[in-house]
N, C-alpha and C positions, 0 to 999 in steps of 0.2 A: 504493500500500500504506500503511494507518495502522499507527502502532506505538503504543502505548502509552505509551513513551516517548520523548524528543525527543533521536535522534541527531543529532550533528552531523560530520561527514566531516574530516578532522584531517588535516595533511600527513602523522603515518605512515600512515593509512589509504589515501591517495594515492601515497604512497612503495609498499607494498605490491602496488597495484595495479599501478604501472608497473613494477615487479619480476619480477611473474607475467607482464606480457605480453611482458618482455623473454625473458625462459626460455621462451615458446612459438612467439617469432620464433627461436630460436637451433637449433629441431627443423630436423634434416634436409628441407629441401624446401619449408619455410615460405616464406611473402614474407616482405623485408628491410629493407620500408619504405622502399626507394631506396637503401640502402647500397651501395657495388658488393662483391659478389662474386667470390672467382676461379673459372676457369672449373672444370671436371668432370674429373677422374683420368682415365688413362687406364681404370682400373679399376671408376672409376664408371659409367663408357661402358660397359662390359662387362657390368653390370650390368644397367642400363638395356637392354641388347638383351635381356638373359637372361630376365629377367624383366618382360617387356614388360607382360604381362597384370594387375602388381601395382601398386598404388598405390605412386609415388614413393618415400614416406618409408618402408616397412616392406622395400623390396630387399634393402638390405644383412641385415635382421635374419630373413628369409624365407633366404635365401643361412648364414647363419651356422646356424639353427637345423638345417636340412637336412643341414651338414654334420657335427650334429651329433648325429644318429641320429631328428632328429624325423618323425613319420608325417607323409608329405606330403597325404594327406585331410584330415587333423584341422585343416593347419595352412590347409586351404581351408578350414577350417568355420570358424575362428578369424576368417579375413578376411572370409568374409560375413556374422559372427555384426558384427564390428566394423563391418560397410559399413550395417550393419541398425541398428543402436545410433548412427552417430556420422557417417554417412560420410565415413569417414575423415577427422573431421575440418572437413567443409566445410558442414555443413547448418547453415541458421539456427538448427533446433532444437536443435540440439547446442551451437550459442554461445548460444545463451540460455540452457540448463542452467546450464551452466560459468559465465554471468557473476551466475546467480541463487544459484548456491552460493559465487558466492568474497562477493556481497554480505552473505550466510545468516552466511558461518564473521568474516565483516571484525565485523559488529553483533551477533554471538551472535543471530540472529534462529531460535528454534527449529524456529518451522512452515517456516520455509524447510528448512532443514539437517535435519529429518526429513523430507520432503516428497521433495528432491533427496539423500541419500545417497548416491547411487551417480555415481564420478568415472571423469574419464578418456576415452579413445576409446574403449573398449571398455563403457563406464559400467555397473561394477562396483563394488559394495558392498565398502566397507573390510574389514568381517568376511572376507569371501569371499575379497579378495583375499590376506588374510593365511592364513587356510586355504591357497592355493596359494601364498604364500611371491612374492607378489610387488607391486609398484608400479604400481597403476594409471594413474596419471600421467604414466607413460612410454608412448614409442611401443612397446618392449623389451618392458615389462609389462601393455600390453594384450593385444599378442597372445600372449603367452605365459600370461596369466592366462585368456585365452579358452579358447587349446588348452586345458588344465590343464580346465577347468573343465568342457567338450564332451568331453574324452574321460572324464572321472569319471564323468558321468552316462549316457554307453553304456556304460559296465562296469554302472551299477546297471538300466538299462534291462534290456540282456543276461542279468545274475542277477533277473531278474524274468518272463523267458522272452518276451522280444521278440526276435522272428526277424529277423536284419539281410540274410537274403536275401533277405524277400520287405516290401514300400513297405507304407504304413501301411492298414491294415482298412478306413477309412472316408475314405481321403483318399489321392488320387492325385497331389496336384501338387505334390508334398514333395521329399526326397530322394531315392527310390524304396528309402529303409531305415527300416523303421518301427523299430528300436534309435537312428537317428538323427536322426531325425522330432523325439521324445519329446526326444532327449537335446537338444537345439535349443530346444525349447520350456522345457523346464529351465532353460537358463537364464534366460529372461524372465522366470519365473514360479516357479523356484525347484524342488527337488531331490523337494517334497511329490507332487507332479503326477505323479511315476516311479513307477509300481506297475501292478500287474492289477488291469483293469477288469472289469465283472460286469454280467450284464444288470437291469434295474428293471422295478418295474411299468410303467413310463413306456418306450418300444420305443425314444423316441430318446433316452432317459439312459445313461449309464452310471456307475459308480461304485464307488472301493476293493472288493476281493474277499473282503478280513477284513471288511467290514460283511454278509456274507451273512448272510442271515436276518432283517435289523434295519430298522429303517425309520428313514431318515435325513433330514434340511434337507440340501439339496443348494447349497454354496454359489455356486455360479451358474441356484439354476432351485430346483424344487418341491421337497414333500415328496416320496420316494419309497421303496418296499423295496426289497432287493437281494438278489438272488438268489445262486446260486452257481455260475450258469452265464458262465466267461471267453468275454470276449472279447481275441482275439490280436492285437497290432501296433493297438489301439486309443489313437487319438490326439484327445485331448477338445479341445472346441469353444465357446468360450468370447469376448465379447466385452465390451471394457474398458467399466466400469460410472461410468469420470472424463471426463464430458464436456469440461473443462479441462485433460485430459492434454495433457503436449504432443507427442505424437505423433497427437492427435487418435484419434480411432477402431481402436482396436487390437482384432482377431481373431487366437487360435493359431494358426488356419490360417495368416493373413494373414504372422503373423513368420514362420514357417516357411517360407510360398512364399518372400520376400523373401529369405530365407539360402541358399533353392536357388540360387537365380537368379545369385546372386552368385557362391556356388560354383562354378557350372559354367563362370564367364568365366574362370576359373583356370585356362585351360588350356595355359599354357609351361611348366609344371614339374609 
């Protein structure tokens, strides 16, 4: 990467560094670097049976939330919205984010720090996370910023007349809830994507139902009109336009299967 100008890397820029990775070895479940450890609570065992099916570090806080009136769907959607974004933690793409943004926030470098916005294991935009009142950075606050965020967006799905008993119109390998299909996609792609769709001149478009009658740029595809005939439980189809992205080649569908999939391994609690 050329910069414009000539940083040079300072002990506190080094100091900071080894700070942040000391606070990401001290998360429940991390490696220790060789430190020893003591061993596992009686209660942590108990845990760990309980919740066999859940990633290590999130038991205890999957166990607390539950007992704390939270919908235990949502709090599926939540960990495969997270396994899909971050896995949990373990994907190279997800340390290369994290060390691309702590480089981005250490040198004010802006196209990085615009570019990577979104932090955390659940990798959620600051805005957003403050909307839901919480800390992305944390293990606590992703998934709780996740639920929060998945269930908002099936209430707005729902008040948009997507029917959550019947899988999405145009796409079977989802949730089998087109309210939740949508609300899934939302968040990758954000809250705009939630609305009723309409038919086009175009058989395979679709598009917002307030443009009926207008003729619209379709931001992923042609010109087209729009009609004012819905379509229901319609879940749009779309493929990442950043060949540099680094989740490489991303399709709606694509997220969406990958949150099924996860969800459904959630099955001890």
């Amino acid at each position: 990467m050329s910069l414009k100008k000539k940083s040079v890397l300072t002990e506190d820029h080094l100091d900071i560094i080894i700070k942040k990775a000391l606070r990401e070895q001290s998360v429940v479940g991390a490696p220790n670097r060789g430190n020893p450890l003591p061993g596992p609570t009686e209660e942590r065992i108990k845990l760990e049976k309980k919740y066999h099916c859940v990633p290590y570090i999130f038991q205890p806080f999957v166990d607390d939330l539950i007992k704390k009136g939270y919908n235990r769907k949502f709090l599926k959607v939540a960990l495969g919205i997270i396994g899909r974004e971050s896995d949990y933690g373990q994907s190279a793409r997800y340390h290369a984010k994290e060390f691309a943004s702590l480089i981005g926030d250490i040198f004010n470098i802006k196209k990085i720090k615009s570019q990577l916005s979104s932090k955390g294991l659940g990798q959620m935009k600051y805005d957003t996370a403050k909307k839901f009142n919480v800390d992305p950075n944390t293990v606590e606050g992703a998934l709780v910023g996740a639920y929060r965020y998945a269930l908002s967006n099936y209430k707005l799905a729902k008040s948009q007349g997507y029917d959550s008993s019947k899988p999405s119109s145009n796409y079977n390998k989802g949730t089998g809830d087109g309210a939740l299909d949508i609300a899934i996609l939302g968040y990758n792609q954000g809250e705009s994507f939630i609305h009723k769709y309409c038919e086009t001149s175009d058989p395979k478009l679709k598009n917002d139902c307030k443009n009926a009658g207008k003729t619209v740029k379709l931001k992923y595809g042609p010109t087209v009109k729009v009609t004012n005939k819905e379509v229901k439980n319609y879940l749009p189809y779309f493929k990442s336009k950043n060949p540099k992205h680094f989740t490489g080649l991303l399709t709606s569908w694509g997220y969406v299967n990958e949150v099924a999939k996860r969800m459904r391994s959630f099955n001890c609690f």
